[in-house]
C-alpha positions, 0 to 999 in steps of 0.5 A: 338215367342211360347207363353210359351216365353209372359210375364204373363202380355202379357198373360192375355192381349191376354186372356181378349181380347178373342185374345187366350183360355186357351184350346189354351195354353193347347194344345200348351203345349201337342203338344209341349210334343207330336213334342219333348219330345222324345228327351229329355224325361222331362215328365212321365204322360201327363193328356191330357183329364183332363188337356183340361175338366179344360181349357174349365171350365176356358175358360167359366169362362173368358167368364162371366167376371170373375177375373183372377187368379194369374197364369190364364190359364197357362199350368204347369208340376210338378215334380211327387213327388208332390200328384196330384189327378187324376193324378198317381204319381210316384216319377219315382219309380217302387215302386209307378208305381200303386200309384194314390193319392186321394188328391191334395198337398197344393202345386198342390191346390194352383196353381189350385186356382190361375187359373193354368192347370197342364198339366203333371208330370215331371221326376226327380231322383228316390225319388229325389235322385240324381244329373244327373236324370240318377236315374230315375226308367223309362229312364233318362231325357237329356239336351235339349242344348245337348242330350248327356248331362245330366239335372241335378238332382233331379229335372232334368224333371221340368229344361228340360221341361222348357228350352224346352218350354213345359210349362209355368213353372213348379215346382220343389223340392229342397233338396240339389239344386235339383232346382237349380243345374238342372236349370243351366245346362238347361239355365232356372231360379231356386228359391228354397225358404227360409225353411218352405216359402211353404207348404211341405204338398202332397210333398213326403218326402226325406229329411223332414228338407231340401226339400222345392218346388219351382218353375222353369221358363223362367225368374225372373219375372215369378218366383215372380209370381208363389212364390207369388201363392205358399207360406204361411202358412199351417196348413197341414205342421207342419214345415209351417213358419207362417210369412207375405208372402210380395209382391214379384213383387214390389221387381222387382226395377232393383234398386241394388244400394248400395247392399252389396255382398258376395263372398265365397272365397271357391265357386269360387277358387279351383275347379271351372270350369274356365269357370264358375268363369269368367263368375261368375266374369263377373256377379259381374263386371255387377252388379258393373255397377248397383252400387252394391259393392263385398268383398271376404268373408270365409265360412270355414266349406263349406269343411264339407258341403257335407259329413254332408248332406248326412250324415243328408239327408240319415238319413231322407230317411232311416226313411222316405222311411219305410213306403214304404213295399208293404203293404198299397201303391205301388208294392206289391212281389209276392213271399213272403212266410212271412211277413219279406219276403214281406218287403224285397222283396218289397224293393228290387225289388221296389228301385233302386240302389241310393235309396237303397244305401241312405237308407243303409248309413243313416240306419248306421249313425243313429244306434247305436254306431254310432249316436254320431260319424256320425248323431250327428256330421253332425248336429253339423257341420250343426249348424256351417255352420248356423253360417258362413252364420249368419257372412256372413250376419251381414255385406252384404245384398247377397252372389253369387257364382256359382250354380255349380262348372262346366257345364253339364257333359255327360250322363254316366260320373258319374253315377258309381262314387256316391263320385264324384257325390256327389262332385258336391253338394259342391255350393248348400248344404250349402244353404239347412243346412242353410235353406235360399232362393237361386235362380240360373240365367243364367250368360252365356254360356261355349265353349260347348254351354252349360249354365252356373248359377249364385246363389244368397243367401239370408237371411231367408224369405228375398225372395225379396232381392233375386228376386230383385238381379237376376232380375236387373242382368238377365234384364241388361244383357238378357242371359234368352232370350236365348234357344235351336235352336230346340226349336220353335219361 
């Protein structure tokens, strides 16, 4: 068994009674990047030296007895649009291939202070804008299942990494189920928390009234784990929700008897992979097992979801990635006569095509003559899809669905087709309107070995219901035990 495969619990066990280091998991982790991902190219930056000086400073302060973090000695990857001191941080961008940040997000404080070591930054789709990680502005990441398949996107390094076992978990953001849709295509665990749940403060901006980080794991579990060291209010954030944040490890019952469940008749019928809704189906039949209850239910605005976000999304990158100019931070042209030359020229040779695309349509949208058509519009259309879920959820306590209308698709397949791209959304950009936490497990495995992902939806801040679902339906039926035959242990 790899260590990265021990429960947390198991962990710390084996680190009090001197039976492991944490220098011991540091450098299974960088041996495990160095023996593999060249196959599958999850990770951008690895900070071996820093990342082995903090696992001796933690070693010495397990040797004097003292207390142990939350997520103690535990290697992690982060997705590298998350500010890390002392470690470049790219958003896998040529425009910030030089950025070295100076401060620690919330976020990367956070786990440091809960005894974690991060041990690389992850790949992921340029300025997280994209579905595949095809858009990477280095070389893109691979399914780890299957080399020819793509990781999902945006946050397709962090799902990759995971299922690769390089860590112990790592972090990723979610702006319209960049966790989550990249989780199902590698087999792992993806929760993208209720809007505003954690900090936004060191994440670099996409979209500032969607993305929210979350974590990416082997298992329901460790995820309560890593939420629990992660959320909270700060006061860096503006958009920080400044509520209790529970305990989410007492919410792991496997107790689901008497849950009500929700499924939108729109997710799980016409185009759905069969593959996919019979395995959904199968999942529903499971948790009937455990005593939980299902209806059909409608979500009719679910049609308007994608065009409204990325309507909404691109109208935020648009504003957002201004102040990338080559100017204060990142790559500067150096053949500009003038200074709107140095603006243009910075941008061009800085972006790569989706960015530069996104910033294109919401720069249009929010124009004017076309801000009441377009940005106005999707807002409207946001606020009825609120509304469906607030329906939804007057009279059950979860909704579940597939996380994604098929499996991973071949690298290449849609790269050149952004309308078809941008379909395969549809399952998870109504979670991000609404703002309300979601996780994806894996519900098993098509005909082509690849995985396939099972979403549960919660009310806002109501994180527990969700882990408590996925835990008692992941647990009963072990497909998160499974993993790539290449990958040890």
């Amino acid at each position: 068994m790899s260590l990265f495969d021990k429960r947390l619990s198991e962990i710390h066990t084996a680190l009090r009674a001197k039976e492991l280091s944490v220098t011991d998991l540091v450098q299974a982790s960088v041996a495990s990047i160095k023996e593999h991902d060249g196959q599958i190219k999850s990770v951008l930056e690895v900070d071996e030296e820093g990342a082995l000086a903090h696992a001796r400073k933690l070693d010495e302060q397990l040797a004097k007895g003292e207390e142990l973090g939350l997520l103690y000695g535990l290697p992690a990857g982060l997705k590298d649009n998350m500010v890390t001191k002392g470690i470049r941080t790219t958003c896998a961008s040529k425009f910030l291939s030089n950025y070295d940040p100076v401060y620690d997000g919330t976020v990367s404080q956070k786990v440091k202070e809960a005894g974690s070591v991060i041990v690389a930054k992850l790949n992921m789709d340029e300025f997280a804008m994209g579905g595949s990680n095809e858009n990477s502005g280095f070389f893109p990441a691979k399914n780890p299942w299957n080399t020819d398949y793509v990781p999902g996107g945006s946050s397709g390094g962090s799902a990759a990494a995971m299922a690769a076992r390089h860590f112990y978990y790592t972090l990723g953001s979610d702006t319209g189920g960049s966790i989550r849709q990249p989780a199902a295509f590698c087999g792992v665990v993806g929760l993208k928390p209720t809007y505003g749940r954690v900090s936004r403060f060191g994440l670099v901006a996409f979209a500032s009234s969607l993305d929210q980080i979350g974590p990416i794991t082997k298992n329901v579990e460790d995820s309560a784990f890593v939420l629990q060291a992660i959320a909270g209010h700060d006061a860096y954030d503006s958009t920080s929700a400044n509520v209790e944040v529970p305990d989410f490890l007492s919410a792991l019952t496997g107790d689901v008897k008497g849950l009500r469940i929700g499924v939108p008749k729109e997710l799980i019928g016409e185009g759905i992979d069969p593959e996919v809704r019979d395995a959904v189906l199968a999942a529903l039949k499971q948790l009937e097992t455990l005593g939980a209850t299902w209806s059909e239910v409608s979500m009719p605005h679910t049609e308007y979801a994608v065009p409204a976000y990325y309507l909404l999304s691109s109208s935020e990158a648009s504003s957002n990635l201004a102040r990338f100019d080559g100017v204060r931070y990142g790559v500067r042209a150096d053949n500009a006569d003038n200074l709107i030359e140095l603006y243009k020229e910075s941008r061009s040779q800085g972006f790569g095509p989706e960015v530069k695309r996104r910033i294109m349509l919401g720069t249009y949208a929010l124009s004017s003559g076309y801000y009441d058509a377009y940005y106005k519009k999707a807002q409207q259309v946001r606020t009825l899809i609120i509304q469906d879920f607030n329906n939804i959820f007057a009279d059950f306590d979860v909704i579940l669905h597939p996380t994604t209308p098929t499996t991973a698709f071949k690298i290449g397949e849609k790269v050149d087709d952004p309308v078809k791209m941008y379909l395969e959304d549809i399952c998870t950009v109504p979670v991000n309107l609404a703002g309300l936490p979601a996780i994806s497990v894996p519900c098993g495995f098509a005909k082509s070995g690849l995985p396939i992902g099972l979403q549960i939806v919660g009310k806002a801040f109501d994180e527990s219901t969700v882990l408590s679902v996925a835990h008692a339906y992941e647990q009963s039926v072990g497909h998160h035990l499974r993993k790539p035959e290449w990958v040890r242990g």
